[in-house]
VEXDREN-2710 file (C-alpha; in Angstrom, 1 decimal):
% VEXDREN-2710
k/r/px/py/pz
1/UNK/30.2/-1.8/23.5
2/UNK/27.5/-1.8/21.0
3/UNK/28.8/-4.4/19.0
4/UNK/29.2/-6.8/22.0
5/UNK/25.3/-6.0/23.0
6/UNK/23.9/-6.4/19.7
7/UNK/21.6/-9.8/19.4
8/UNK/21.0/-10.1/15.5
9/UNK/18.1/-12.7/16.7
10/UNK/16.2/-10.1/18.9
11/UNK/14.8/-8.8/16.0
12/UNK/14.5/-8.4/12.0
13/UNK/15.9/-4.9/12.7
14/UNK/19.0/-6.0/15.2
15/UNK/19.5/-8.9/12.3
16/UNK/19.2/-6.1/9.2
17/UNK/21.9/-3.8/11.3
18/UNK/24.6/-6.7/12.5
19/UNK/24.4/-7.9/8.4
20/UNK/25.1/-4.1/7.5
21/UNK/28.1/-3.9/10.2
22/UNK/29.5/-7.4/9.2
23/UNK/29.7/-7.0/5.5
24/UNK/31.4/-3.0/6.5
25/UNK/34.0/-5.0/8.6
26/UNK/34.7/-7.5/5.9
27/UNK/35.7/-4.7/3.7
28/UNK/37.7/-3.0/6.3
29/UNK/35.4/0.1/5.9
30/UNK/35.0/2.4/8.7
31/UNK/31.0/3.7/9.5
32/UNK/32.2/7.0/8.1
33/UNK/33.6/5.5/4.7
34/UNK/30.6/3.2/4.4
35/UNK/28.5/6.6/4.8
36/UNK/30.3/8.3/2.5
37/UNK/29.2/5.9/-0.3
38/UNK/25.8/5.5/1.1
39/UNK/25.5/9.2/1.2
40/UNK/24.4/8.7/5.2
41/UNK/26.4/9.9/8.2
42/UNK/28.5/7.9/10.6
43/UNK/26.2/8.8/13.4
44/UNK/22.9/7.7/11.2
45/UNK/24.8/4.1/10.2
46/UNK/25.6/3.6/13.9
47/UNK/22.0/3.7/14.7
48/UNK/20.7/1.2/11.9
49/UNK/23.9/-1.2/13.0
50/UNK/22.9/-1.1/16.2
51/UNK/19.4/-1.7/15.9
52/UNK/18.2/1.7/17.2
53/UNK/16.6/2.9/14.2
54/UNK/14.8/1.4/11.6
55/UNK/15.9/1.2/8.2
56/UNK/14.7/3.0/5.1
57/UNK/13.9/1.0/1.7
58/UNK/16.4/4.1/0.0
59/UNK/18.9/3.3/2.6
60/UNK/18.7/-0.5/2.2
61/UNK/18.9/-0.3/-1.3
62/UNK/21.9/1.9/-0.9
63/UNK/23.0/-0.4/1.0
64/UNK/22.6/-3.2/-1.6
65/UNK/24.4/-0.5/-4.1
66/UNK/27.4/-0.1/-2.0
67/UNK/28.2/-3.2/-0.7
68/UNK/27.3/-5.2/-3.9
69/UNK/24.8/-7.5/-2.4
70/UNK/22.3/-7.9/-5.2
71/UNK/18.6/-7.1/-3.4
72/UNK/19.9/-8.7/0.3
73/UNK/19.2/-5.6/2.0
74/UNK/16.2/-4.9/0.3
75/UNK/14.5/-8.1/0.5
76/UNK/15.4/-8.0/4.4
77/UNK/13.8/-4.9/4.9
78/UNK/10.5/-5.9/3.2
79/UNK/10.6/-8.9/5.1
80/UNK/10.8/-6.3/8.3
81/UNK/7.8/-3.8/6.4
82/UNK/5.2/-7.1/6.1
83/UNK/6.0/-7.8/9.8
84/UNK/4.4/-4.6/10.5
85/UNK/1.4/-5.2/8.7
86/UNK/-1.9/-6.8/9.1
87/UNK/-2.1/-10.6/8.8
88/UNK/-2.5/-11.7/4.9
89/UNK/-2.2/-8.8/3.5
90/UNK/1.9/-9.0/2.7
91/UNK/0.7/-11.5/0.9
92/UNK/-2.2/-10.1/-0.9
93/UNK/0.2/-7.1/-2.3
94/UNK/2.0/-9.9/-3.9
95/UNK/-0.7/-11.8/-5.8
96/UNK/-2.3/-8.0/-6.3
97/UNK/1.1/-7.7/-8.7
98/UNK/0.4/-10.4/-10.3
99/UNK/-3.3/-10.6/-10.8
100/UNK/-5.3/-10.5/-14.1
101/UNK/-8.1/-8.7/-12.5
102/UNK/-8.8/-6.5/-9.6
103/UNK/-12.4/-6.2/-7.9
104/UNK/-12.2/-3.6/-5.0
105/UNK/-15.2/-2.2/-2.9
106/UNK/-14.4/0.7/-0.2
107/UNK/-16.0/2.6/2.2
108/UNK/-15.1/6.3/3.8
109/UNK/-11.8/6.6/2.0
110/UNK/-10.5/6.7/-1.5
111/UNK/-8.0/3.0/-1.6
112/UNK/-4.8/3.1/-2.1
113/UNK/-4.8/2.0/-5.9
114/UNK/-5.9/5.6/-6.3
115/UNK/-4.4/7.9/-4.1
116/UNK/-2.5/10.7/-5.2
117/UNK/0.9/11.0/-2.9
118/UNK/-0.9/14.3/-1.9
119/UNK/-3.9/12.6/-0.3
120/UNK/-2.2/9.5/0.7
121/UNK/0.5/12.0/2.6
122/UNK/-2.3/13.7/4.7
123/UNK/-3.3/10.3/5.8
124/UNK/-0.5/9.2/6.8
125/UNK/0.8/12.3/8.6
126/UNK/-2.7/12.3/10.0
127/UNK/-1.8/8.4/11.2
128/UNK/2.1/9.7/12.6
129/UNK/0.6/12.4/14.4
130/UNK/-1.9/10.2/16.8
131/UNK/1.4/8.4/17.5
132/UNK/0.0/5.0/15.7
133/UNK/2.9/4.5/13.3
134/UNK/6.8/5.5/13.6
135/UNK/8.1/8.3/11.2
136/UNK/10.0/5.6/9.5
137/UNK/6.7/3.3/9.1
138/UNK/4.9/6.7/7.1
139/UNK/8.3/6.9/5.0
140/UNK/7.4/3.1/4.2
141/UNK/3.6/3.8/3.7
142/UNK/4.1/6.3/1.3
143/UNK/6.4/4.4/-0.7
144/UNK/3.6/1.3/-0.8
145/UNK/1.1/3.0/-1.7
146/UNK/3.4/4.0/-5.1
147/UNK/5.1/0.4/-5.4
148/UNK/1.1/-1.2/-5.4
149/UNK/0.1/1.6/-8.2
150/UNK/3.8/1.0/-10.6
151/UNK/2.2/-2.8/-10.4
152/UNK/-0.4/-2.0/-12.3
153/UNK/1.5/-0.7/-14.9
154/UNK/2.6/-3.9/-16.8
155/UNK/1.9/-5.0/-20.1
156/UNK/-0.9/-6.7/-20.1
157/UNK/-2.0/-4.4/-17.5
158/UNK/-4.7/-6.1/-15.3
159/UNK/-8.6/-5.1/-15.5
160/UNK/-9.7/-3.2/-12.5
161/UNK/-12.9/-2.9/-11.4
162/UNK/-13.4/-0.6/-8.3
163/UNK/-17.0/0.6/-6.0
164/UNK/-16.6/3.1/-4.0
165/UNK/-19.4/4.0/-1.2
166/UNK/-20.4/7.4/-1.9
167/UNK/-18.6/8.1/1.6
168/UNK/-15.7/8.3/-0.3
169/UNK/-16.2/11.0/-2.1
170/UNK/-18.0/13.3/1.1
171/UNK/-15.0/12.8/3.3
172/UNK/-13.1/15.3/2.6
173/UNK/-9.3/14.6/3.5
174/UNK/-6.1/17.7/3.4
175/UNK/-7.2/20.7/1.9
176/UNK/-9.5/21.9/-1.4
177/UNK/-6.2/21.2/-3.4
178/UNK/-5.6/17.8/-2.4
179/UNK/-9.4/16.9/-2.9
180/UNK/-9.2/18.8/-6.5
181/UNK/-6.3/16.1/-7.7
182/UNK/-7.8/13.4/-5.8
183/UNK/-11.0/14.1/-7.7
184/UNK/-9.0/14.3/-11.0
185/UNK/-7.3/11.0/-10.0
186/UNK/-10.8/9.3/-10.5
187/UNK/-12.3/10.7/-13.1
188/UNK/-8.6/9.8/-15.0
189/UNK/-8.8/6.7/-14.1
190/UNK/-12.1/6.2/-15.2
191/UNK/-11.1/6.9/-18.7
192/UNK/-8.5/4.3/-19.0
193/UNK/-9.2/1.5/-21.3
194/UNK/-8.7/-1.3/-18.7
195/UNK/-10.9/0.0/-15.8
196/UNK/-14.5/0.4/-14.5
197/UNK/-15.8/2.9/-12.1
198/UNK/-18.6/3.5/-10.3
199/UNK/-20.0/5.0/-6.9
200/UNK/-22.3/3.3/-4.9
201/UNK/-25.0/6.1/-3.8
202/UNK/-26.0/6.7/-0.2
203/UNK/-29.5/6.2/-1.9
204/UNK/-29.1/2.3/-2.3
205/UNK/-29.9/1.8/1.2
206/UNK/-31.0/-1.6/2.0
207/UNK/-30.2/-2.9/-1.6
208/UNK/-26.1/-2.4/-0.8
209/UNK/-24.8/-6.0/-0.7
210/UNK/-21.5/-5.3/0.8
211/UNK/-21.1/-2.9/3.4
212/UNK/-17.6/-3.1/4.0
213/UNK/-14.5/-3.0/2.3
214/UNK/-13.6/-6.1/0.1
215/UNK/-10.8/-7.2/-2.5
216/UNK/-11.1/-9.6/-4.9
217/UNK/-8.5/-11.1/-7.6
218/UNK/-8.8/-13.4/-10.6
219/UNK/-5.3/-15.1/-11.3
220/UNK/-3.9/-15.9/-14.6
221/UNK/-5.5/-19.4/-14.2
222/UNK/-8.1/-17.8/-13.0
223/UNK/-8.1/-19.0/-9.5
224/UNK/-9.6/-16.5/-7.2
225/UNK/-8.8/-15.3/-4.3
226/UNK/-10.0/-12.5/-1.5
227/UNK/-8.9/-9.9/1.1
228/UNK/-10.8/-8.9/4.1
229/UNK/-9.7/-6.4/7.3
230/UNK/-11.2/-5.5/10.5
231/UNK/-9.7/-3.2/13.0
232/UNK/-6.7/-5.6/14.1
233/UNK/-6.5/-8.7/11.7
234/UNK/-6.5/-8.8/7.9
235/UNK/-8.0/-12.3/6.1
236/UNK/-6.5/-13.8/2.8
237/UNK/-9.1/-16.1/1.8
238/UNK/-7.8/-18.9/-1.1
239/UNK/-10.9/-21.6/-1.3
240/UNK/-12.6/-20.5/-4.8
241/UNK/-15.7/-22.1/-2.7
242/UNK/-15.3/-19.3/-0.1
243/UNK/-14.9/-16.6/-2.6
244/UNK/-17.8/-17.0/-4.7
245/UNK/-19.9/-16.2/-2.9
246/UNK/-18.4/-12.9/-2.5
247/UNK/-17.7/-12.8/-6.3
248/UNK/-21.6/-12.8/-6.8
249/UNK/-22.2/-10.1/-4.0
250/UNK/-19.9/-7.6/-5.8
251/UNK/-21.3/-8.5/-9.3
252/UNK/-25.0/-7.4/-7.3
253/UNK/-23.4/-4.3/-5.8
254/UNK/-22.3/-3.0/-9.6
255/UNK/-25.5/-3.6/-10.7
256/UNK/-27.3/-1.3/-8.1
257/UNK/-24.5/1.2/-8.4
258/UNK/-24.2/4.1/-10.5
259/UNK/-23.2/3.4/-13.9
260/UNK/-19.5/4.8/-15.2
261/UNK/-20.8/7.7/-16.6
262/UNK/-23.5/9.0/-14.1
263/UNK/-20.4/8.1/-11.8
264/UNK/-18.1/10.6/-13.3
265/UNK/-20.7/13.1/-13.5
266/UNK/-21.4/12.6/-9.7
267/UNK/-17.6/13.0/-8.7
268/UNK/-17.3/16.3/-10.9
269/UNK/-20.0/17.5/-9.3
270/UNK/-18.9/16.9/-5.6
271/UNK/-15.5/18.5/-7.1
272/UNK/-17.7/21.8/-7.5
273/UNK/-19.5/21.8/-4.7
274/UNK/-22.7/21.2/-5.9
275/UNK/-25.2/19.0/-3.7
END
């Protein structure tokens, strides 16, 4: 009865589950034999084929491992994961992968470049719990917070350059363990031969430039590019004209914040408490 309701065009996650129960059929595989070499149950396949859950990136590229389809699955789910994100920014993750330097600004929460799993876990559970994302869409958050991060780990690895509002540091987010790595997390990073950090004190008052959160990249051909949210709507901006402008803000905003080092030192000294 399910198979004769199923519309694959209702949705990416009705087409992702009648792909997964064609290609089963093909093979003459029952749900329970196709489980047993995904390592899922019957009764967890029946829901994906059916469109009542929504596939994992594991089990789509178990999927993809089972049924020899290269990256099918897996390029169908991501096509499903950017659906459920903010305009531009599916693309932005892209050219972030690719880019020869990274410029990022933030305000009131350490970015996602930077997160250990620990802190970016409480924020997401935090997110699940208000009822704003699925338990499926925090499985998926988690995992792009660590795909983004394993980007920057290339060879040549990209120059990054990151702000962050002093807010950052003050909020504190999970428990005094999960600020204590988060707090090693920077001041590691800072060290690394290819990055700049620096905190932009609550004491720049009218001097800050930027007051909220802004991405900018420099391509290989150094074409430049930015990434803007609000609330409900993110904004890939690709006119070099556009972007400048923003390029000249940041370079003003590094200039008032704290150096590297007085940086550091500030960050250590939130880590012990210290006003």
């Amino acid at each position: 009865m399910n198979i004769k309701e199923l519309d694959p065009d209702s949705s990416p996650q009705a087409a992702f589950g009648a792909r997964l129960r064609r290609l089963r059929g093909e093979r003459g595989w029952t749900q329970d034999e196709l489980g047993d070499r995904m390592g899922y149950s019957s009764t967890h396949l029946s829901s994906i084929e059916t469109g009542r859950k929504m596939p994992t990136l594991r089990l789509a590229r178990r999927a993809d491992a089972a049924l020899s389809t290269g990256d099918t699955f897996e390029r169908e789910w991501r096509e499903m994961r950017h659906g459920s994100l903010l305009e531009g920014f599916p693309e932005f993750i892209e050219h972030e992968g690719r880019a020869a330097e990274i410029r990022l600004y933030e305000v009131g929460v350490i970015p996602g470049l930077l997160q250990t799993q620990g802190y970016a876990s409480v924020l997401t559970e935090s997110t699940l719990r208000r009822g704003a994302i699925t338990p499926e869409q925090a499985e998926e958050r988690i995992a792009l917070v660590s795909e983004r991060q394993a980007a920057l780990v290339r060879t040549p690895p990209p120059m990054v350059f990151v702000v962050l509002d002093e807010s950052c540091l003050r909020r504190p987010v999970g428990d005094p363990e999960v600020m204590e790595a988060q707090f090693q997390r920077l001041i590691d990073f800072a060290d690394l031969p290819n990055t700049v950090l620096q905190v932009a004190p609550f004491t720049l008052g009218h001097r800050r430039p930027l007051s909220l959160p802004l991405y900018i990249l420099t391509m290989p051909d150094r074409s430049l590019m930015s990434y803007a949210e609000s609330a409900q709507r993110g904004f890939l901006e690709r006119e070099s004209t556009s972007v400048l402008p923003l390029l000249t803000a940041y370079h003003q905003l590094q200039a008032e914040a704290l150096s590297q080092a007085a940086s550091v030192t500030m960050i250590d000294q939130v880590r012990k408490g210290i006003p």
